[in-house]
DRENSELUM-703836 format. One record per residue (C-alpha): residue in one letter; x, y, z; residue number from 0. Coordinates in steps of 0.05 Angstrom, whole numbers, padded with zeros to 5 digits, always signed. Each point is the difference from the previous one (the first is absolute). Example, Ala and Ser with C-alpha at 12.3 -4.5 7.8 and 13.67 -1.06 7.14 Angstrom:
<node><residu>A</residu><c1>+00246</c1><c2>-00090</c2><c3>+00156</c3><num>0</num></node>
<node><residu>S</residu><c1>+00027</c1><c2>+00069</c2><c3>-00013</c3><num>1</num></node>
END
This chain:
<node><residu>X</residu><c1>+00309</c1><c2>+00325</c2><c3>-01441</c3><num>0</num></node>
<node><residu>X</residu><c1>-00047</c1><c2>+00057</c2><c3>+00000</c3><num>1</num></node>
<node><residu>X</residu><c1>-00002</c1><c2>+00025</c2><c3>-00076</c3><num>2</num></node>
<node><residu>X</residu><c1>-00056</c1><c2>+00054</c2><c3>+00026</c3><num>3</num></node>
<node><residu>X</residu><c1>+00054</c1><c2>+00047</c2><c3>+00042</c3><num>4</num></node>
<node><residu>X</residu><c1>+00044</c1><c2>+00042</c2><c3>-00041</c3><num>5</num></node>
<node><residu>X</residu><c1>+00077</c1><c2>-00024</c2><c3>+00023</c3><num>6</num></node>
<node><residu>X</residu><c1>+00064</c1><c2>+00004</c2><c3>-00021</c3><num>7</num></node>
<node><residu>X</residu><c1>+00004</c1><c2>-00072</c2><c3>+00018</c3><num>8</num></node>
<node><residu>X</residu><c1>-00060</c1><c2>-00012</c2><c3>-00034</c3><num>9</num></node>
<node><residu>X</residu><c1>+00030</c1><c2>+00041</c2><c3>-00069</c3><num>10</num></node>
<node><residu>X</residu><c1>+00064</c1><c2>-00043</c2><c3>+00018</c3><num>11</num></node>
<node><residu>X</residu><c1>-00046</c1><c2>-00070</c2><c3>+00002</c3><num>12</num></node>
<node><residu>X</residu><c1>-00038</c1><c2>+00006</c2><c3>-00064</c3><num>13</num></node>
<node><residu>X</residu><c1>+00069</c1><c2>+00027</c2><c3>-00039</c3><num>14</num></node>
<node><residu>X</residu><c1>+00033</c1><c2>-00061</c2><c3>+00024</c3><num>15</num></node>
<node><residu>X</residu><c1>-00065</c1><c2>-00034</c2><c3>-00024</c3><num>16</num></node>
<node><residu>X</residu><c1>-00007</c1><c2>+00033</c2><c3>-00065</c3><num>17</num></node>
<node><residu>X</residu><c1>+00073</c1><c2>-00028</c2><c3>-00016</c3><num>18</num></node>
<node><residu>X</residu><c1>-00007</c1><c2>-00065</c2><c3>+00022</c3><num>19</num></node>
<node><residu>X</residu><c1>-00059</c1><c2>-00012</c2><c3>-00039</c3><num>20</num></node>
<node><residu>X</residu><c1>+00034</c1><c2>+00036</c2><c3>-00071</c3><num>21</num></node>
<node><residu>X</residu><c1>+00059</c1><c2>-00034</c2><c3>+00016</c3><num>22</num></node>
<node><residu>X</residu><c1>+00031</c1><c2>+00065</c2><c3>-00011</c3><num>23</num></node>
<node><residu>X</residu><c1>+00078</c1><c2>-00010</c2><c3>-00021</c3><num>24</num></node>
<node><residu>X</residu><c1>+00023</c1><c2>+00064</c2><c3>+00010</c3><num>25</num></node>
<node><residu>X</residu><c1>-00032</c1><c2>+00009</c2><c3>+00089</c3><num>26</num></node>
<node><residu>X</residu><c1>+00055</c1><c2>+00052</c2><c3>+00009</c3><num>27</num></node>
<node><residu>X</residu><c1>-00052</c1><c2>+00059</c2><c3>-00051</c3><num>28</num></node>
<node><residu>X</residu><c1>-00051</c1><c2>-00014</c2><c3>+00042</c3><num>29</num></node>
<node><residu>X</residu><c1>+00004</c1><c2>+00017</c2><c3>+00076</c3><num>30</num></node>
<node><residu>X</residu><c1>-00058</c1><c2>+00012</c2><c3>+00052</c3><num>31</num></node>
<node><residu>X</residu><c1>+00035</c1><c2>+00063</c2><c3>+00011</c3><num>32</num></node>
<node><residu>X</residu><c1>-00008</c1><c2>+00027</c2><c3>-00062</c3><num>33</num></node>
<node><residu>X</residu><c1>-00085</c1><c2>-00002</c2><c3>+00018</c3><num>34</num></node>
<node><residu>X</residu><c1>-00028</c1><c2>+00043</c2><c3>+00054</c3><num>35</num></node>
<node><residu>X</residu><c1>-00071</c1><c2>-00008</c2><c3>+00035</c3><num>36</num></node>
<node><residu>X</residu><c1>-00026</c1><c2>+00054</c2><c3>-00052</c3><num>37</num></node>
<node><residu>X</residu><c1>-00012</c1><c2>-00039</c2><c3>-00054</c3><num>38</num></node>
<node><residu>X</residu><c1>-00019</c1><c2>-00056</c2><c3>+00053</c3><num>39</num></node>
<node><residu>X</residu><c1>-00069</c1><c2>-00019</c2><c3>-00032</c3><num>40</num></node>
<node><residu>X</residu><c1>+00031</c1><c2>-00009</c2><c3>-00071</c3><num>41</num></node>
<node><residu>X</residu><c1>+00055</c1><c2>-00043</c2><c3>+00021</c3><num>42</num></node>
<node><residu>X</residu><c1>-00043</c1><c2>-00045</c2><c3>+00038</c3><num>43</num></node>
<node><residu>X</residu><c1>-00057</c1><c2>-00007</c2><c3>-00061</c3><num>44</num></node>
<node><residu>X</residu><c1>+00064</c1><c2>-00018</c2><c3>-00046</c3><num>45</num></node>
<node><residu>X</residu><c1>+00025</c1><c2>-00043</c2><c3>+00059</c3><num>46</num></node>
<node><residu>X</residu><c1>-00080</c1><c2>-00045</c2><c3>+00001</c3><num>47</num></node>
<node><residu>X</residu><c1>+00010</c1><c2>-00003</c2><c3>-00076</c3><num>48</num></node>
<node><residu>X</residu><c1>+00058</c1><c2>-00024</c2><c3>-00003</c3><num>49</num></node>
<node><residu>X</residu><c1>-00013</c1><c2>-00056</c2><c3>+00061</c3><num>50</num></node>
<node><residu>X</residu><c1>-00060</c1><c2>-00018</c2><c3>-00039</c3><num>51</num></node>
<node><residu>X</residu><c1>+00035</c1><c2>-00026</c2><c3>-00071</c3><num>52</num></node>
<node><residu>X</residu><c1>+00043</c1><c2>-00054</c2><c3>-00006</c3><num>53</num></node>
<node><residu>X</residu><c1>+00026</c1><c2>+00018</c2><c3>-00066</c3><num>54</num></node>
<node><residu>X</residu><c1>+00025</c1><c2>+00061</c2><c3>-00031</c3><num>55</num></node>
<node><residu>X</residu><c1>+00002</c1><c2>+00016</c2><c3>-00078</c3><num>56</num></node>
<node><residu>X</residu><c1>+00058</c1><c2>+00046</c2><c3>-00025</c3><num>57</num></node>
<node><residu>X</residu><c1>-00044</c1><c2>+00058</c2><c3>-00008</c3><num>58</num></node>
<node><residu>X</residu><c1>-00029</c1><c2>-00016</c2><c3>+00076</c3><num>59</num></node>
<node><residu>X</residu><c1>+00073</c1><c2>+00000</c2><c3>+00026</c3><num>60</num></node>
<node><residu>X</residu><c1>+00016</c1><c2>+00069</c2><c3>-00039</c3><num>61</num></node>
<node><residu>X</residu><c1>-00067</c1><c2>+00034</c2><c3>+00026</c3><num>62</num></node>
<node><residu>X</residu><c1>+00018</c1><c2>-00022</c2><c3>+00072</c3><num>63</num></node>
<node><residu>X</residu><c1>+00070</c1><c2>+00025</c2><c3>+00008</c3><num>64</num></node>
<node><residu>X</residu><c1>-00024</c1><c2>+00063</c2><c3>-00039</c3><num>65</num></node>
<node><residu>X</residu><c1>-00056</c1><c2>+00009</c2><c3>+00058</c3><num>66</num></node>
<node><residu>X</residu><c1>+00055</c1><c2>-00020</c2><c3>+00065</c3><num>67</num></node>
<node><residu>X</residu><c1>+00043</c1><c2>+00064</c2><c3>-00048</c3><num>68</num></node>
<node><residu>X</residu><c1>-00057</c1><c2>+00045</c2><c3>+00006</c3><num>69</num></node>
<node><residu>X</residu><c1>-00017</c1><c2>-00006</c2><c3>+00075</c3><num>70</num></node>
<node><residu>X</residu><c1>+00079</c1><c2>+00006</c2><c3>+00019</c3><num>71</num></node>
<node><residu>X</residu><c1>+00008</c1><c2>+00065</c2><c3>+00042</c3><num>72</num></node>
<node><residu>X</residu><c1>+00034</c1><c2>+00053</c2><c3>-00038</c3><num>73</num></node>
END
């Protein structure tokens, strides 16, 4: 998949990504369409940082959903 090319698939792979990877309990908050090609460049650097840890500490976690909450449309 070509990261480079602002998508809604794209937004909708790295979401589904992003979730996977946090193990996120709650996947219903957090929905590609809640992200628009805007804020394309920020969700894709959050996306590579997230790809590139294997481990999250609490504080990581909190800092990460509180990033996905600022780059929702709205």
């Amino acid at each position: 998949m070509d990261l480079s090319k602002k998508s809604s698939e794209n937004i909708e792979f790295m979401i589904e990504g992003i979730k996977s990877k946090l193990r996120v309990v709650n996947v219903a908050a957090i929905k590609p369409s809640h992200f628009d090609e805007e804020k394309y460049e920020d969700l894709h650097d959050l996306y590579d940082m997230v790809m590139r840890k294997d481990t999250f500490s609490t504080s990581e976690l909190e800092a990460i959903v509180n990033e996905l909450g600022n780059l929702r449309r709205g």
